[in-house]
N, C-alpha and C positions, 0 to 999 in steps of 0.2 A: 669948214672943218680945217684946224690948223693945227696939228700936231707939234711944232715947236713949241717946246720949255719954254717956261718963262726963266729968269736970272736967276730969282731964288730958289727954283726948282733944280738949275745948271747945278748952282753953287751946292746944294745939297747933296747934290748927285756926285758932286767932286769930296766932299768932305765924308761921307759914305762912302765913296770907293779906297780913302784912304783911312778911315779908320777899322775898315775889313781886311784891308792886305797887313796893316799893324799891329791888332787889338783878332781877328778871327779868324782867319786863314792859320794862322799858327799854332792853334788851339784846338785845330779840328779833331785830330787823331788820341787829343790828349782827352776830350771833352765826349768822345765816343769809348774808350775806355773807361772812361769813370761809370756811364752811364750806365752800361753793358754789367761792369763787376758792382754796382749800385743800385742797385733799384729803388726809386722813389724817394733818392736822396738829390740835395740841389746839388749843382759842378760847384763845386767848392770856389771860383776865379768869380760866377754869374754877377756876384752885388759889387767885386769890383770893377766889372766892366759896364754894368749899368752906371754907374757911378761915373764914369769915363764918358759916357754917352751925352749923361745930361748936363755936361760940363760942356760937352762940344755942341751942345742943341743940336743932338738929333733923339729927341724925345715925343714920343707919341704923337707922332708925324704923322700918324693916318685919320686924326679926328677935321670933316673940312672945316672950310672956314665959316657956315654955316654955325658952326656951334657958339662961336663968338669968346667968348674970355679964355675956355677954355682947350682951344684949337691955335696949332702956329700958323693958322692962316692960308695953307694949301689945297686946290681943288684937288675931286676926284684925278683929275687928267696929270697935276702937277706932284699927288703922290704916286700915281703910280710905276714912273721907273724906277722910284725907292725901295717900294716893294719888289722890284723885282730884282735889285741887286741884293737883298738882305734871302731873299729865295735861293741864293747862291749856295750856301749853306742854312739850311731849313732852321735849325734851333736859332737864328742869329736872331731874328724877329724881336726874342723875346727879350734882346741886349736894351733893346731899343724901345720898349715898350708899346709893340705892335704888333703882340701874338696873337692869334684865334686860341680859344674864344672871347678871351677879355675885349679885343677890339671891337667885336660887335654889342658886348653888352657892355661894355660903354658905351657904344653908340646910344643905343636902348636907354639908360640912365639917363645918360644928359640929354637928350628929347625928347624921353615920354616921364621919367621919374622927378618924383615931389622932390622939395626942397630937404627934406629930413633923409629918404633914401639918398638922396644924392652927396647929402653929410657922411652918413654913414658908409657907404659901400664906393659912390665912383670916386670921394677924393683919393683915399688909399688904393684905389687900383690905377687912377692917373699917376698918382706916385711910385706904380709899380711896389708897395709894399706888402700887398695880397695879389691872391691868382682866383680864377672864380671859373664857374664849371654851367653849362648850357643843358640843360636835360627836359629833352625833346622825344627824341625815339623810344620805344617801346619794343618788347622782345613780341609780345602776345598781340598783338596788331600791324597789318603792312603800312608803316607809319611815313611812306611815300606821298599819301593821303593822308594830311595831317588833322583832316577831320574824325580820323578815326582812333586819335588818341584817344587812351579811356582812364588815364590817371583823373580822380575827381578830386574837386578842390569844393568843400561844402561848409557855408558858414554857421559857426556855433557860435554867437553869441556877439561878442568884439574880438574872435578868432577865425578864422580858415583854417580847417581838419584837412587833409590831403593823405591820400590813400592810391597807391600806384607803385608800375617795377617801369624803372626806365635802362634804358644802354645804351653804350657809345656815347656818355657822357664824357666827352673829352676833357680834359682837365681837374677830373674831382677827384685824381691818384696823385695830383700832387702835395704838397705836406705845407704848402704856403694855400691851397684851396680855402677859403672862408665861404665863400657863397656861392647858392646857384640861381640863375634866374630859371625857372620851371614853367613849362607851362604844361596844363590841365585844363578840363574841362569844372567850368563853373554853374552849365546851366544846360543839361544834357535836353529839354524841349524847345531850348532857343532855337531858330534860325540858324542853318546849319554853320555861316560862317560866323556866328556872336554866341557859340557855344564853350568857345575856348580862354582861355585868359592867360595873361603871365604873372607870376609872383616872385618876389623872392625869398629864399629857405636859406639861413645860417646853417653851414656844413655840422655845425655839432649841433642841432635840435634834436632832441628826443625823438626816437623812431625812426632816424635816419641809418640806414644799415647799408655800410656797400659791401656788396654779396661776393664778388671781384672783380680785379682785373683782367680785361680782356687784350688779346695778342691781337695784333693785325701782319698776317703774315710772318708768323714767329716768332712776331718784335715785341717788347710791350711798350716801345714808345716813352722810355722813361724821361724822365721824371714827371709829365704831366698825363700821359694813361688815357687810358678810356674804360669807363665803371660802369658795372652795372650794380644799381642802386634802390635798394626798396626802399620804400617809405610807406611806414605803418602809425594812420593815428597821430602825423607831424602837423601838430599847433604851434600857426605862427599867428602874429596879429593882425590886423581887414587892413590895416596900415600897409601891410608888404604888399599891393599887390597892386600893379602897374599902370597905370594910366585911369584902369577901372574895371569892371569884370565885363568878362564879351569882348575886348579890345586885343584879343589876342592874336590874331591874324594882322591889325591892319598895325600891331607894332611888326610883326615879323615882315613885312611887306616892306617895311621902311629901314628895316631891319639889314635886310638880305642884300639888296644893290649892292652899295659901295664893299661889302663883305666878298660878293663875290670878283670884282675888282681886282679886290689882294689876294685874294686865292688863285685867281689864274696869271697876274702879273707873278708873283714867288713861282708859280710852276714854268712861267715862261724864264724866269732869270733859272732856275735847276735843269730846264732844258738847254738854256745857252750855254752854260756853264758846260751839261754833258757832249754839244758838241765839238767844244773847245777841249774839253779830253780827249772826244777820239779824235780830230787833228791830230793832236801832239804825240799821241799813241800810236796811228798810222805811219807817222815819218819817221819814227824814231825805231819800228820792228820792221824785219827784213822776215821774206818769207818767201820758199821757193826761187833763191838768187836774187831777188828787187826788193827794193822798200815796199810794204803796204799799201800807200799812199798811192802807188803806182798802179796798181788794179783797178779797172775800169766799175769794178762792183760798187766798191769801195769808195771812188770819186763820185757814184750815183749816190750812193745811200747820205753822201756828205751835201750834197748839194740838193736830195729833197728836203730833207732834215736843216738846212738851211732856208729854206724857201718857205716850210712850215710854221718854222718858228718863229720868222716877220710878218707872216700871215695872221699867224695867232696875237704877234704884240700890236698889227694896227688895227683890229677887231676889236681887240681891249681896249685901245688905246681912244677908240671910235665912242665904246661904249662908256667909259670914263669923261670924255666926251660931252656927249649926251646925257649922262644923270646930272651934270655941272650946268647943262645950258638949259634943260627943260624938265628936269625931276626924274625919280624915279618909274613912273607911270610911265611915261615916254620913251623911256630907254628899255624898256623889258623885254623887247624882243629881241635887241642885243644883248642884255644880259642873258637869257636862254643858249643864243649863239655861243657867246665865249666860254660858258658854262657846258654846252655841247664839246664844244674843238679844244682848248686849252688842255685837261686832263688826257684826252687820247693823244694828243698831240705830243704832249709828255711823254706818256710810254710810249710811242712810237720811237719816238729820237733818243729818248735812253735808251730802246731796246735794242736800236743799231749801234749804239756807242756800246753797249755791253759786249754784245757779238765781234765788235771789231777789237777789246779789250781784251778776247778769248777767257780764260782763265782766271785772272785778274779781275773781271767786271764781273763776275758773280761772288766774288770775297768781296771780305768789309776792310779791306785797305784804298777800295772807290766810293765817292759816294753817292754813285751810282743806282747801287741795290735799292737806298733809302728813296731817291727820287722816284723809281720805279713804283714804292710802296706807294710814297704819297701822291704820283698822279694816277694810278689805279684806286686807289680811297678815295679820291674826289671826284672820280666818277660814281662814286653812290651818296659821298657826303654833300650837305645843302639844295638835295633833290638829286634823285639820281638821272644818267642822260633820259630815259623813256620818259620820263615827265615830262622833261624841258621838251623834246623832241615832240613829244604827244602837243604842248600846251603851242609851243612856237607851228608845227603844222597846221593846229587847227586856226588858230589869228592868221598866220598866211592865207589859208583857203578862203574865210573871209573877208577880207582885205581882198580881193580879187573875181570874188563869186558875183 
């Protein structure tokens, strides 16, 4: 195991750190404002700065080098401290065209999707000129168990009828959303795991109705949201549907790794980031005649919160790793791990950076609050911890039994 970078991962890593202090760090307060008095409008600056991005090649950095033409050629291990400087400020992802959910379903596209899907939907989303929406979960089943999905997808003719209410479609409130990849149920006597399938649904198909948007914690997360979304009677054609019917698990399987990767790398760059505020926050407030900094409380909370946070980046870094050197299958029990620790891990270290911010870390002049959001939501989003926890104990027990 050797965690050193490689050069072009160095070099990346330097050309990201300076086009975030030039082009995003500047923009933060101005780009939260908009959001806030906007709803479900783009930041008016977004297409210039994407624009800026893939001038400087840092574009769709997280596709590996597995995908071949359409990848710049980096492993899981080499994208991920990218991901976690762009985690610094959470919308910055998407400068760079390496937001959830589009990154995983591109992933999805370009190695399970035909030739014709991959015309139509992954060139423009590699291009960043559509945004696309993943709709999974369900209101009316604990969809923790994704076998209990009950959207049906039933064929008529040279169509797929599809009937179902999903939520927490992240991304289908954005006004660039064109498509979603869905999955449903195609064949409810199959075999419990070849009951499911994925397809995709052009966001204006007939029948498609989003009901609303839903808040996370007050927020709605603008511009790309989270919907919940009926679909009544939406005919698409046997064409859209993904690898083949029944194939729906073992895309999501191949799916999920390197996704959760970036998920926990951005939470670890929002945790570093939140402890480098309260530093700076500490030394700089005096309280009861001494600096902050100077309280024994204070020096502990900094320094487990330090300890955690390299704890969580070489578990990633471990498991990024491992999906590079032996697959996804291989690496799942790591993945579980960081999937466990990364999100808590998060709130933990912003919780004491907010505490130590007093007043300040619970307003929206830190961005603080939002980090708190997001690594509390990813402890239920992409499986929540008791699954991973349930699936990772029981593989330990036997591994040992």
């Amino acid at each position: 195991m050797n965690f050193e970078y490689s050069d072009q991962s160095k070099k990346l890593q330097d050309q990201l750190r300076q086009f975030m202090e030039q082009h995003i760090y500047p923009l933060e307060k101005e780009y939260k404002t908009f959001t806030r008095n906007n709803p479900w409008k783009i930041f008016p600056e977004m297409e210039r700065l994407k624009t800026l991005a893939k001038q400087a090649g840092l574009w769709n950095l997280f596709l590996p080098k597995e995908y071949g033409a359409v990848s710049p050629g980096l492993t899981n291990l080499e994208y991920a401290p990218l991901a976690e400087i762009m985690g610094r400020v959470l919308w910055s992802s998407e400068v760079f065209n390496c937001s959830a959910p589009d990154t995983g379903n591109m992933e999805v596209l370009a190695k399970y999707g035909n030739l014709s899907q991959q015309e139509q939907w992954l060139q423009p989303l590699l291009a960043g000129e559509i945004r696309s929406a993943f709709l999974m979960t369900e209101p009316d089943v604990a969809s923790s168990d994704a076998t209990n999905i009950a959207t049906s997808i039933v064929q008529e003719g040279d169509e797929y009828v599809i009937n179902g209410r999903k939520w927490w479609s992240t991304g289908a409130m954005n006004p660039n959303c064109k498509v979603y990849v869905l999955m449903g149920k195609t064949d409810a006597t199959a075999a419990r795991h070849i009951q499911q399938s994925m397809i995709l649904v052009p966001a204006d198909t007939p029948g498609v109705k989003i009901v609303r948007a839903l808040e996370v914690f007050g927020t709605h997360d603008s511009p790309h949201g989270h919907a919940e979304i009926l679909l009544e009677n939406v005919r698409v054609p046997i064409e859209n549907i993904i690898l083949g019917a029944g194939r729906g698990f073992e895309i999501a399987q191949g799916r999920l790794g390197p996704g959760r990767i970036h998920h926990c790398m951005r939470l670890i760059g929002a945790a570093q980031r939140a402890l480098e505020l309260m530093c700076k926050r500490v030394a700089a407030r005096e309280a009861f005649g001494r600096k902050i900094k100077d309280f024994s409380s204070i020096r502990q909370d900094i320094a487990r919160s330090r300890c955690e946070v390299e704890q969580a980046r070489l578990l990633t870094l471990s498991a990024a790793d491992k999906i590079d050197r032996f697959g996804i299958k291989e690496a799942k029990g790591l993945i579980s791990m960081i999937k466990i620790v990364c999100p808590q891990m998060t709130c933990d270290v912003v919780d004491r950076a907010i505490q130590a911010h007093g007043g300040l870390g619970v307003s929206e002049d830190t961005p603080l609050s939002e980090y708190w959001i997001y690594g509390r939501s990813v402890r239920i989003a992409d499986g929540p911890d008791e699954v991973h926890m349930y699936q990772l104990g029981r593989n330990t027990i036997k591994e040992w039994m």
